[in-house]
Z-matrix of the N, CA and C atoms (Angstrom, degrees):
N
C 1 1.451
C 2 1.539 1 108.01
N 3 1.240 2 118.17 1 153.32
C 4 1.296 3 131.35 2 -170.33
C 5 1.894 4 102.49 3 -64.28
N 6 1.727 5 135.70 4 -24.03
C 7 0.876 6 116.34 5 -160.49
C 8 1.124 7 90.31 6 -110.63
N 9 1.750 8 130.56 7 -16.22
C 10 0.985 9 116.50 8 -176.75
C 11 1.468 10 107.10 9 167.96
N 12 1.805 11 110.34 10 -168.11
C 13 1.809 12 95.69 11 -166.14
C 14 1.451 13 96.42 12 -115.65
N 15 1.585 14 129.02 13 146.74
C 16 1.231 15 139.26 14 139.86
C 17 1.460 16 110.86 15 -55.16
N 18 1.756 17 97.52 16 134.73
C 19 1.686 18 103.67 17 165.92
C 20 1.463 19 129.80 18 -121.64
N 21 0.867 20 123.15 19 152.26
C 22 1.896 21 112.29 20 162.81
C 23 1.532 22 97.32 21 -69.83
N 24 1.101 23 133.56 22 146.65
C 25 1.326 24 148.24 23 127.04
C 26 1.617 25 120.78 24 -78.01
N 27 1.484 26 114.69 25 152.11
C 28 1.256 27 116.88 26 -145.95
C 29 1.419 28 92.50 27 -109.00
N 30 1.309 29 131.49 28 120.56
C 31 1.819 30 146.51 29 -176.99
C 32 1.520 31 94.06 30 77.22
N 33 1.257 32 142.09 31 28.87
C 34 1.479 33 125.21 32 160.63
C 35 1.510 34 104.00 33 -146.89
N 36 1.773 35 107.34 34 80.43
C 37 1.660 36 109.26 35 175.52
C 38 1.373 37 121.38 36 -70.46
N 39 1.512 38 113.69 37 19.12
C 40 1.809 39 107.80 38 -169.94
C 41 1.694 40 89.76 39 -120.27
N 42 1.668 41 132.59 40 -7.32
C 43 0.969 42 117.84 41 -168.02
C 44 1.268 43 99.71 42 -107.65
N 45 1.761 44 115.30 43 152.67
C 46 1.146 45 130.39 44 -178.77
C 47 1.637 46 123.10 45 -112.15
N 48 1.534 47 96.66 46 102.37
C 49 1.352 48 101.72 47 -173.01
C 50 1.614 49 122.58 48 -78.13
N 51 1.480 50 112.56 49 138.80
C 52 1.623 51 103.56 50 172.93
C 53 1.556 52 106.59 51 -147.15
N 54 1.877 53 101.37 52 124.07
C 55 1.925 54 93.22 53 170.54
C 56 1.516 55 97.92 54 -122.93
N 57 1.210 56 75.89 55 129.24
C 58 1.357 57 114.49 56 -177.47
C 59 1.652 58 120.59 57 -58.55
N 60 1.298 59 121.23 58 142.90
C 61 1.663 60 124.27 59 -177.23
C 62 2.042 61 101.07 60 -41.72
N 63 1.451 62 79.97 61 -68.04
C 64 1.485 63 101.32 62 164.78
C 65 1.384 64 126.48 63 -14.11
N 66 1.371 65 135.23 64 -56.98
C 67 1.363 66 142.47 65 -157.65
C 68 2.113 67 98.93 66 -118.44
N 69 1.054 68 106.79 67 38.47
C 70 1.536 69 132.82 68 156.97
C 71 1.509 70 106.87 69 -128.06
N 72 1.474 71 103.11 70 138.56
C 73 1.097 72 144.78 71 158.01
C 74 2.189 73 98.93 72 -38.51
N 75 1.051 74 117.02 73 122.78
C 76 1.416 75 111.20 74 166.20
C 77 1.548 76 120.61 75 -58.34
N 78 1.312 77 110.52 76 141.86
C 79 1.505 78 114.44 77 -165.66
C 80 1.631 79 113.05 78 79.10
N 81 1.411 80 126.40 79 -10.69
C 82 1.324 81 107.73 80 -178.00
C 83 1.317 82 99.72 81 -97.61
N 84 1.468 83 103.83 82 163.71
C 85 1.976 84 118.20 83 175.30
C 86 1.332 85 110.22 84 -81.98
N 87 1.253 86 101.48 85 -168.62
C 88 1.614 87 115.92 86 -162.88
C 89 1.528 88 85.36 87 -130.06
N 90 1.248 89 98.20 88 147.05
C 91 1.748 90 110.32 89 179.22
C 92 1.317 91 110.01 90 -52.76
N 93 1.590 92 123.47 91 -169.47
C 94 1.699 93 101.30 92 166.30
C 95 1.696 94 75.62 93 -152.77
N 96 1.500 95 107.38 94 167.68
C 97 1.542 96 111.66 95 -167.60
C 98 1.485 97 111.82 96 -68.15
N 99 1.387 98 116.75 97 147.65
C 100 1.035 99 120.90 98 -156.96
C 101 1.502 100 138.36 99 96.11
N 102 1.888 101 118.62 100 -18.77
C 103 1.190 102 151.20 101 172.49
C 104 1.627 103 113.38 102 -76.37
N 105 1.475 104 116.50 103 114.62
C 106 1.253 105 137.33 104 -179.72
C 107 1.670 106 104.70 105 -83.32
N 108 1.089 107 107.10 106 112.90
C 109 1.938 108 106.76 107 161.56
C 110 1.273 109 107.10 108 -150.70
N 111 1.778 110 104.96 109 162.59
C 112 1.560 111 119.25 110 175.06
C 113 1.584 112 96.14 111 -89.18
N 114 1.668 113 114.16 112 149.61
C 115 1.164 114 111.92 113 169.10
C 116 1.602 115 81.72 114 -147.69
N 117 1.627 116 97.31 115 -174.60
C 118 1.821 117 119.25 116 -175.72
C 119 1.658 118 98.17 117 -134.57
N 120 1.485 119 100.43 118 128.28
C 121 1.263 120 97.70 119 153.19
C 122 1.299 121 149.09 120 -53.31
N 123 1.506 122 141.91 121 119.36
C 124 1.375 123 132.55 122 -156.83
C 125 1.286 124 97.02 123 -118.68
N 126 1.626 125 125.65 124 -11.12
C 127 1.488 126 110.07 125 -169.00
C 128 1.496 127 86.56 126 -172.69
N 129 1.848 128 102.69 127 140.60
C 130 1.197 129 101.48 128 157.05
C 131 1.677 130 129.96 129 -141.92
N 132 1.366 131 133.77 130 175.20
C 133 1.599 132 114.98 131 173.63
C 134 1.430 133 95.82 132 -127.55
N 135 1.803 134 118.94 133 110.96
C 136 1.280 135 114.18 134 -170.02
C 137 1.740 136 88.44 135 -73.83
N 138 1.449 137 143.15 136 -26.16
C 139 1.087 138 120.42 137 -158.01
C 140 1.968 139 114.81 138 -79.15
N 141 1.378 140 105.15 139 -16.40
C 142 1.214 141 94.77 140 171.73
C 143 1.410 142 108.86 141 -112.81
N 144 1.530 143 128.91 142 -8.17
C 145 1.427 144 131.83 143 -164.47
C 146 1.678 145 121.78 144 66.75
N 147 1.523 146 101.11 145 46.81
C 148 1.459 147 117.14 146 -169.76
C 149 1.948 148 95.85 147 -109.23
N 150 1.343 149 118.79 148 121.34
C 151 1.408 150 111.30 149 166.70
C 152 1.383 151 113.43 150 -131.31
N 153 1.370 152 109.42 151 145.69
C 154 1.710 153 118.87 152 163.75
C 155 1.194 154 107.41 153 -70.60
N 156 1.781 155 108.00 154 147.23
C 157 1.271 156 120.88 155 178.14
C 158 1.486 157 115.86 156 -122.32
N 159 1.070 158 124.41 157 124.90
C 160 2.172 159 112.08 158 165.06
C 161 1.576 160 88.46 159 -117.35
N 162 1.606 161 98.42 160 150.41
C 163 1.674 162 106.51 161 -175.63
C 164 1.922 163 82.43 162 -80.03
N 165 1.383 164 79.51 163 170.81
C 166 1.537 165 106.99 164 -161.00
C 167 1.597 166 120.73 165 -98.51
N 168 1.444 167 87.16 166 -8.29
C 169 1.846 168 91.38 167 165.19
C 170 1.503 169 122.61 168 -81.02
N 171 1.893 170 94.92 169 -0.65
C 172 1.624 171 93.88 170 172.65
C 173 1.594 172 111.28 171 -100.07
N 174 1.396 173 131.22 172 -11.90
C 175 0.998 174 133.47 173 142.76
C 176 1.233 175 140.22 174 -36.14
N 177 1.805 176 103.88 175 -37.05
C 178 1.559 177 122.85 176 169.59
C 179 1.534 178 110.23 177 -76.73
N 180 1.259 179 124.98 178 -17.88
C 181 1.811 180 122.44 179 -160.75
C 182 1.629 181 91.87 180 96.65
N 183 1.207 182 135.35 181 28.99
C 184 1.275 183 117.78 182 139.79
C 185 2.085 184 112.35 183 110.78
């Protein structure tokens, strides 16, 4: 999608992951299916099981 990628998350098949263009570093890509990464939750909706994702090496300083 143009704003960003849906993910599987790993032990939660009912939740719907999405990181956003937004929560990358400018100039970096977007995973493409099939792509393994750590990310952190930044947001979630327990009523539908929808969460924001930023990968997690920006959590570390990068």
């Amino acid at each position: 999608m143009p704003f960003g990628v849906f993910v599987e998350i790993d032990g939660q098949p009912d939740a719907l992951g999405l990181l956003e263009i937004t929560a990358l570093p400018r100039g970096s890509e977007l995973p493409t299916a099939g792509d393994y990464f750590d990310a952190v939750v930044v947001d979630h909706a327990a009523h539908n099981w929808q969460v924001r994702l930023r990968p997690a090496e920006l959590e570390a300083g990068g």
